[in-house]
C-alpha positions in Angstrom: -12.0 -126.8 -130.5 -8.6 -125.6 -130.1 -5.2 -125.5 -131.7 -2.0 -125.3 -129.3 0.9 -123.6 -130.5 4.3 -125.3 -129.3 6.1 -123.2 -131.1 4.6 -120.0 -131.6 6.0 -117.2 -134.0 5.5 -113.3 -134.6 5.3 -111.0 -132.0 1.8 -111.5 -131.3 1.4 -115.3 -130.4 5.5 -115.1 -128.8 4.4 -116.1 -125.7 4.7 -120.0 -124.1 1.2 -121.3 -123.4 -0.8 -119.5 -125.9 -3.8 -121.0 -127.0 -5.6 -120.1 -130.2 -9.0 -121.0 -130.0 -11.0 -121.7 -133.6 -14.3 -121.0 -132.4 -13.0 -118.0 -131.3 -12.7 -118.3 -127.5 -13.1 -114.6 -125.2 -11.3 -114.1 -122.1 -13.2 -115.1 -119.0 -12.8 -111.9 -117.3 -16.1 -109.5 -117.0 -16.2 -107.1 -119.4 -13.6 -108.3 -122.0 -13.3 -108.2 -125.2 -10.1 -109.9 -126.1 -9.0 -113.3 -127.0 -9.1 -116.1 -124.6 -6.1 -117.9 -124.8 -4.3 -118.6 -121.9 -5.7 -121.0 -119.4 -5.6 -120.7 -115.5 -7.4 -123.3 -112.9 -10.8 -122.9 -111.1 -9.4 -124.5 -108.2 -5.9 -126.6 -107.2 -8.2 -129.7 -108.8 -8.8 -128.6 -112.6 -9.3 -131.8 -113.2 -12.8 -131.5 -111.5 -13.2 -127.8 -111.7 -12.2 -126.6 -115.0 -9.9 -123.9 -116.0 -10.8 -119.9 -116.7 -9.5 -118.4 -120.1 -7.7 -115.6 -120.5 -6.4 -112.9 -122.0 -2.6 -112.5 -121.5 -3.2 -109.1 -119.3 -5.8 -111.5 -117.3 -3.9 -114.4 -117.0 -1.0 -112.0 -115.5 -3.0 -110.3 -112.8 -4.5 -113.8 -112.0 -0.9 -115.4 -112.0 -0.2 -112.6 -109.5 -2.8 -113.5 -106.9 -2.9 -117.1 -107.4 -2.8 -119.3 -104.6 -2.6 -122.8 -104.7 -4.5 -123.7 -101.3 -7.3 -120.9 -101.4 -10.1 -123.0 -100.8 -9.0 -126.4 -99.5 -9.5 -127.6 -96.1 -6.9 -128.0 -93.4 -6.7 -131.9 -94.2 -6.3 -131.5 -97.8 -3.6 -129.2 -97.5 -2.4 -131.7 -95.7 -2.9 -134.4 -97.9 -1.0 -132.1 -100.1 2.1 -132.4 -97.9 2.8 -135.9 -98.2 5.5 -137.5 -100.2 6.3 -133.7 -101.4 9.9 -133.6 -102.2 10.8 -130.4 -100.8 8.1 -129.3 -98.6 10.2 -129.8 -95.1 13.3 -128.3 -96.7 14.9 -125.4 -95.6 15.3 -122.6 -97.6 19.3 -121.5 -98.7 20.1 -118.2 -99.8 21.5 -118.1 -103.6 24.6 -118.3 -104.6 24.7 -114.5 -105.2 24.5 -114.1 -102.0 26.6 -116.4 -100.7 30.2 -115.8 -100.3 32.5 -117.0 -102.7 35.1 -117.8 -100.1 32.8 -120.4 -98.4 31.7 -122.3 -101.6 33.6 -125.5 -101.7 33.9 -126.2 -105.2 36.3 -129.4 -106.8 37.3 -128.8 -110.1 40.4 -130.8 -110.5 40.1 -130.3 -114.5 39.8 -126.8 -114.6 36.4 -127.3 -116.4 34.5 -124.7 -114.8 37.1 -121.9 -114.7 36.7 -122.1 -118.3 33.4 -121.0 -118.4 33.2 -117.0 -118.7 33.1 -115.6 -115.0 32.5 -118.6 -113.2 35.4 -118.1 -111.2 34.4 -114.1 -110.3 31.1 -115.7 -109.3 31.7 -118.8 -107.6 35.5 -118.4 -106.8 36.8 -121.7 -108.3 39.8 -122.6 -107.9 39.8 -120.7 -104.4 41.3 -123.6 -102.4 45.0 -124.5 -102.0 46.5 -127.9 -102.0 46.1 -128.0 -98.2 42.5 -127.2 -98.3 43.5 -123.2 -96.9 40.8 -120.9 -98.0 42.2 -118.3 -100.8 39.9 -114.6 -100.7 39.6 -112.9 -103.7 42.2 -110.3 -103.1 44.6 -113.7 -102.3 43.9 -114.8 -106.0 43.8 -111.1 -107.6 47.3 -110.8 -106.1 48.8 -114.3 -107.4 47.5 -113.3 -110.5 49.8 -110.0 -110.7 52.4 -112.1 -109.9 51.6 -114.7 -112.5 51.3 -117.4 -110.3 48.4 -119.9 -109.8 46.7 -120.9 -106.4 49.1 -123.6 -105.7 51.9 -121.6 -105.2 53.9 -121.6 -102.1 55.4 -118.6 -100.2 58.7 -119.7 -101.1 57.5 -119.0 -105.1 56.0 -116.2 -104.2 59.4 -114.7 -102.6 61.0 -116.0 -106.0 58.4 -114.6 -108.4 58.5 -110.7 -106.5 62.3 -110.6 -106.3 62.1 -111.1 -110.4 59.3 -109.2 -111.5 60.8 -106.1 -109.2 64.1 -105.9 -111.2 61.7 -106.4 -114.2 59.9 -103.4 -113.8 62.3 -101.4 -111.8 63.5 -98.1 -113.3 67.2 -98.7 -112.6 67.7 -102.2 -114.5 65.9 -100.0 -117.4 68.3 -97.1 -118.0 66.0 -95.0 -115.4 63.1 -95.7 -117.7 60.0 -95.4 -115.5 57.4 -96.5 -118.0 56.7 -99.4 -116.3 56.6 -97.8 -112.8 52.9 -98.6 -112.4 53.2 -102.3 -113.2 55.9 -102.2 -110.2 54.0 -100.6 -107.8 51.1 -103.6 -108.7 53.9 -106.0 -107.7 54.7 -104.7 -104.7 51.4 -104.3 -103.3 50.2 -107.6 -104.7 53.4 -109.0 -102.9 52.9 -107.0 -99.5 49.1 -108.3 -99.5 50.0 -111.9 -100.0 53.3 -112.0 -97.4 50.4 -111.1 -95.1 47.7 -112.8 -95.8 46.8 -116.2 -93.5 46.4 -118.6 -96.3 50.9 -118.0 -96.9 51.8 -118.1 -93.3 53.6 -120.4 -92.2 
């Protein structure tokens, strides 16, 4: 007789899967003393075979070793094969690993720049009208300029010339306050006059 918890509570029974057993079940593992409350398979056909209890530190180290085809024969594993879903295909590395500037992403409604670093992640947004590839310095650099990734060289030109005499110490009475901002502008500027995804 056993109770299963779908929703445990408390910090002793937080744990998905827990069983609390009222006859009160030990864990399977020689030696043991503590509760038995977390079941693992005899074999890949519990059906048949049954399943061990366990404590949660036995259920882990079990978890740890587990393997699905110890015990079955060449033909079952094969048996196992058929109609799998994913069992011919390929692995693909994760996204984390991937590089941003290679993930084709459409997101013609802006919906997943919205979402909190999506776009550091995944680099949405990192493809020009034309299809032209923008790196992450490309869109670091528009965005010093204030521009979006749809913006042309010719916009670009426009956008430098006016944020320059912005932030230049002679249109602000020699004031050179805002000396570091220019310097962002020009480099942001120099980076994108030069960069293959504005050349003409």
């Amino acid at each position: 007789m056993s109770e299963y918890q779908s929703r445990p509570k408390g910090r002793s029974s937080r744990f998905h899967g827990r069983v609390v057993h009222a006859d009160g079940r030990r864990c399977d593992s020689p030696g043991c003393a503590e509760a038995g409350e977390f079941r693992a398979p005899r074999s890949p056909r519990p059906e048949r075979d049954g399943y061990h209890w366990f404590c949660l530190e036995h259920v882990r180290a079990f978890n740890a070793g587990y393997d699905y085809f110890k015990g079955l024969s060449e033909e079952e594993v094969a048996a196992e094969r058929v109609g799998h879903p994913s069992w011919e295909r390929g692995s693909r590395p994760f996204a984390t690993n991937a590089n941003p500037a290679d993930l084709n992403i459409d997101d013609p409604l802006g919906i997943l720049k919205a979402m909190q670093g999506f776009t550091r992640r995944f680099g949405a947004g990192g493809a020009r009208p034309d299809g032209t590839r923008l790196s992450a310095k490309d869109r670091q650099a528009l965005k010093v300029l204030g521009l979006g990734d749809d913006a042309s060289l010719e916009a670009i030109k426009k956008q430098y010339k006016r944020l320059a005499r912005r932030y230049h110490p002679d249109t602000n009475g020699g004031d050179r306050s805002q000396e570091h901002q220019l310097h962002k502008v020009i480099d942001a500027y120099t980076h994108l006059s030069q960069s293959p995804a504005f050349s003409s």
